[in-house]
C-alpha positions as CSV (number, residue, x, y, z in Angstrom):
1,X,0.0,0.0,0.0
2,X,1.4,3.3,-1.1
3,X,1.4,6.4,1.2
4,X,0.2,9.6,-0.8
5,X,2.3,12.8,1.1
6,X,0.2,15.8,2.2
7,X,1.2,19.0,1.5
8,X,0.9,21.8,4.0
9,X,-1.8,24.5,2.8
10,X,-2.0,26.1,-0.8
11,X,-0.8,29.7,-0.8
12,X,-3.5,32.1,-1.5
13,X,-4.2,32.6,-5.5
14,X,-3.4,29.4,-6.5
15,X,-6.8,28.1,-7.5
16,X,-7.6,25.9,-5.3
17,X,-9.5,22.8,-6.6
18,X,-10.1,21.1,-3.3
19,X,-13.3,20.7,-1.1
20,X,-11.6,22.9,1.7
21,X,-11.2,25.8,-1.1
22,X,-14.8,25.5,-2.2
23,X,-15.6,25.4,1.8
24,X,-13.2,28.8,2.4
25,X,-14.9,30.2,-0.7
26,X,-18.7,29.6,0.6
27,X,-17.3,31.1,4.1
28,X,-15.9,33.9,2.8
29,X,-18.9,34.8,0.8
30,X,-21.0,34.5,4.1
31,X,-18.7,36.3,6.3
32,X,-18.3,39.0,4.0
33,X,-22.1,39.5,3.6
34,X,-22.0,42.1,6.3
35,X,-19.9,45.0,7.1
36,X,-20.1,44.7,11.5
37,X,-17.7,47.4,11.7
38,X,-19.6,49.8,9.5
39,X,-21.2,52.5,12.2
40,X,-22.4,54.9,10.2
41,X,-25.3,56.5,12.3
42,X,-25.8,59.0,14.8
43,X,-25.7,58.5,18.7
44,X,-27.8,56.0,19.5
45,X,-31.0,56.5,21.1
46,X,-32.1,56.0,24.3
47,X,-35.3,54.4,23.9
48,X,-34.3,50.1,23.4
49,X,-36.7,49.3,20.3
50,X,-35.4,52.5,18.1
51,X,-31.8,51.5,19.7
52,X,-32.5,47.6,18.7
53,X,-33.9,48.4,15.3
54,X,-30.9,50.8,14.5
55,X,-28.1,47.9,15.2
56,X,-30.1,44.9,13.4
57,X,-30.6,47.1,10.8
58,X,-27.5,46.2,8.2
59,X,-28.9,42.4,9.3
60,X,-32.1,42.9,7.2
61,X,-31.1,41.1,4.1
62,X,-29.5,38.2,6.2
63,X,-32.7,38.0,8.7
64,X,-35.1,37.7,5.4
65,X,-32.5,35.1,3.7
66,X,-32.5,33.3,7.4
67,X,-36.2,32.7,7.6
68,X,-36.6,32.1,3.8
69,X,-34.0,29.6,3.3
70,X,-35.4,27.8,7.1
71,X,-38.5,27.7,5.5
72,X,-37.2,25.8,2.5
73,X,-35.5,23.7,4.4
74,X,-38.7,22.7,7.1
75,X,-41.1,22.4,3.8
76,X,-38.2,19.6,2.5
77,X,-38.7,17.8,5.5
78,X,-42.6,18.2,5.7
79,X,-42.7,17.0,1.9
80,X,-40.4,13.7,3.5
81,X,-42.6,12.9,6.1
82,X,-45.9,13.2,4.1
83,X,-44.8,11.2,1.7
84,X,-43.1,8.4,3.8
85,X,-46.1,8.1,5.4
86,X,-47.8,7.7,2.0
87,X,-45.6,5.3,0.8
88,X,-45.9,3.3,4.1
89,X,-49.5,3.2,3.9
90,X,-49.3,2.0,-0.1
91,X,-47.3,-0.9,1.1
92,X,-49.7,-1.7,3.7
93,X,-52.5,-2.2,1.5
94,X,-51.3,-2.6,-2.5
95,X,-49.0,-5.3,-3.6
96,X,-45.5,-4.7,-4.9
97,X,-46.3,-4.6,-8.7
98,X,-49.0,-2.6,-8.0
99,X,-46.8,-0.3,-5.9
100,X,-44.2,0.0,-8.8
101,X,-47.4,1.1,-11.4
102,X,-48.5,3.8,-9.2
103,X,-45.4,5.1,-8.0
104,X,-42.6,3.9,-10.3
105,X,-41.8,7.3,-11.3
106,X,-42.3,8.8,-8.2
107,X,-40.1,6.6,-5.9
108,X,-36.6,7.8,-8.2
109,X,-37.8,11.2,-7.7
110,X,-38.1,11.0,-4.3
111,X,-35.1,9.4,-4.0
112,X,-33.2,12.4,-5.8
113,X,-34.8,14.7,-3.3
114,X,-33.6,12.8,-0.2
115,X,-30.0,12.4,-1.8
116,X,-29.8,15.8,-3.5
117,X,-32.2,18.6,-2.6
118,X,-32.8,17.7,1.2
119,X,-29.0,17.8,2.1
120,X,-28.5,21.0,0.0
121,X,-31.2,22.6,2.0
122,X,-29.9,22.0,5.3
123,X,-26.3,22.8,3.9
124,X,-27.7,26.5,3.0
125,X,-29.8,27.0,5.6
126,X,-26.8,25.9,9.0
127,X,-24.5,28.6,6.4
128,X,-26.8,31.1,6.1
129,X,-28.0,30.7,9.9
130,X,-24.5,29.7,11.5
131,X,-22.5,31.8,9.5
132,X,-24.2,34.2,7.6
133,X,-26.3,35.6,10.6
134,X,-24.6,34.1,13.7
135,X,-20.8,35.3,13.3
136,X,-22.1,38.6,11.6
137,X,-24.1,39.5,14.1
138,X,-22.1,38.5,17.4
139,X,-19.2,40.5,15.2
140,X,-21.4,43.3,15.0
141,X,-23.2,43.9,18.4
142,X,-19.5,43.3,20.1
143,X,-18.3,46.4,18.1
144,X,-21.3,48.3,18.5
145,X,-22.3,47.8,21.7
């Protein structure tokens, strides 16, 4: 058995080709949503909604993209469980060829969602939620506040 040698880290520019590039890439993009240290407005207020409002503010885009993509991401999981459940009961009272007839084409697809589509979603929405909103935010309040 032949030992492959690991390299230490590609020095920036190189194109990196790897899955930790395309991982660094996606983080970047995330963490680079948001300007925290941006503090453009006046004093702030003294009243705590105006004063809330004013620092979640520049978080707008990333609260709407939070609660969109969660919502994808919970209707996946609703679509899952609705039709498990309709596939369990279709097994309970049809036959196997019969099965096959009625949901030949549906099964693969279903399949693709679980292997493809249902992993994407929860991929975009722990990035958007744990990076995206959580670092940008903790980042921004510490500076601001």
């Amino acid at each position: 058995m032949a030992l492959i040698a690991v390299s230490g880290p590609p020095e920036c520019g190189e194109g990196i080709t790897t899955m930790s590039g395309v991982y660094e890439r996606i983080t970047r993009f995330f963490l680079g949503a948001v300007d925290p240290h941006d503090f453009t407005d006046t004093t702030p207020r003294r009243e705590i909604w105006p004063n809330l409002k004013a620092h979640i503010r520049p978080m707008r885009r990333i609260i709407a993209a939070s609660v969109l993509v969660t919502v994808v991401a919970a209707g996946v999981e609703v679509w899952l469980i609705r039709y498990a459940g309709r596939v369990v009961d279709m097994l309970a009272t049809t036959t196997p060829g019969a099965l096959w007839r009625a949901e030949g084409t549906r099964l693969p697809g279903a399949a693709l969602i679980v292997l493809l589509l249902r992993p994407f979603a929860l991929f975009l929405r722990l990035a958007v939620n744990d990076i995206f909103f959580d670092c940008n935010m903790a980042t921004l309040l510490r500076w601001r506040l």
